[in-house]
N, C-alpha and C positions, 0 to 999 in steps of 0.2 A: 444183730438180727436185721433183718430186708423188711421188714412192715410196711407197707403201704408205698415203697420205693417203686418207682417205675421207671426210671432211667439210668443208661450205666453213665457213671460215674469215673470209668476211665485211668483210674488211682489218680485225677486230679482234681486242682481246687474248681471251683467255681467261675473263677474269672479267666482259666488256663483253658477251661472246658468252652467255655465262651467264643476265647477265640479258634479252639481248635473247630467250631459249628462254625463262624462268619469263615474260616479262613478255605474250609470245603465247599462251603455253600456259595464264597467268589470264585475260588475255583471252577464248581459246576456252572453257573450262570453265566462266565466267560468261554469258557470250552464247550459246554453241552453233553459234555459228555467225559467222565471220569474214571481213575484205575484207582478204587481205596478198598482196604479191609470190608469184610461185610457186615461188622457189627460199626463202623464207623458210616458206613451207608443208611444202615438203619436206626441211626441216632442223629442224621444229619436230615433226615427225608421229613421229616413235618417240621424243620428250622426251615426247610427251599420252599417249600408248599406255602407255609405261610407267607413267606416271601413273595412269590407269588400270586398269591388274595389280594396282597397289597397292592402288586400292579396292577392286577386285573380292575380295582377299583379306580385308581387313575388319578384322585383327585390331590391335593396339594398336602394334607392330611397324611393320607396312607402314606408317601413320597417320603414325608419327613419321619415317619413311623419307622421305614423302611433302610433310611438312614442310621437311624438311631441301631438295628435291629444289625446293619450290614454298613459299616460307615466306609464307604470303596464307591465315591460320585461316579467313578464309567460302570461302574459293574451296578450300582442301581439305575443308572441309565437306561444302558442296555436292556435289563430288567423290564421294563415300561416301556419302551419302543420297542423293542424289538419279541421277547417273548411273551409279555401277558397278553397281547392283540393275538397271539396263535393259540390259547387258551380260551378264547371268548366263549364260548360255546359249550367249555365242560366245568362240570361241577366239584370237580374235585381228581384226584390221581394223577396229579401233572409228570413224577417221578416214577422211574422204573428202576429197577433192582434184579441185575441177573450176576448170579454164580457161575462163576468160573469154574474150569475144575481143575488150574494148578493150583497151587498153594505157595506163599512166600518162602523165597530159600532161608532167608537169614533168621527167621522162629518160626516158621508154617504155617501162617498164618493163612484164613478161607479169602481168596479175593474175591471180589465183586465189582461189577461197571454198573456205575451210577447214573443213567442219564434221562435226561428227557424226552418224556414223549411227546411224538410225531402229530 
């Protein structure tokens, strides 16, 4: 039974799940802009977000928080120079989520571009 489950689970473990969120979320933070499944978008989007609070706070704390959360030194770099200073100003929704309308050949999957906003 699903009771009180709020996350998909992906049919993997825990620590497999783990790195499939750091390894999207480097992805997205190096490129800005990504081609994934859309249910992989939308289990990935409050892991970049919070990512993001973290730089937006800046201090030496959050950095190693950040680390620990995405352990990739240019990609949290990046992260803190370059895109929480363009976030200064909003409180939240740093990620966008649009649907495509083909679908993957190889299982059909729904895709979606994952990137951030302007």
């Amino acid at each position: 039974m699903r009771h009180r489950v709020k996350k998909k689970h992906f049919d993997r473990t825990k620590e497999q799940r783990l790195a499939l969120y750091r390894s999207v979320a480097r992805s997205l933070i190096m490129e800005e802009r990504i081609q994934t499944s859309l249910q992989r978008a939308k289990a990935v989007k409050p892991f970049v977000e919070r990512l993001i609070t973290l730089g937006k706070k800046g201090d030496l704390h959050s950095r190693r928080l950040a680390l620990k959360l995405l352990p990739d030194r240019k990609a949290v770099k990046k992260l803190f120079e370059d895109i929480a200073p363009r976030f200064e100003n909003r409180q939240g929704g740093y990620t966008r989520i649009i649907k495509l309308p083909d679908r993957r050949k190889g299982d059909g999957c729904e895709l979606a571009l994952l990137e951030l906003v302007e």
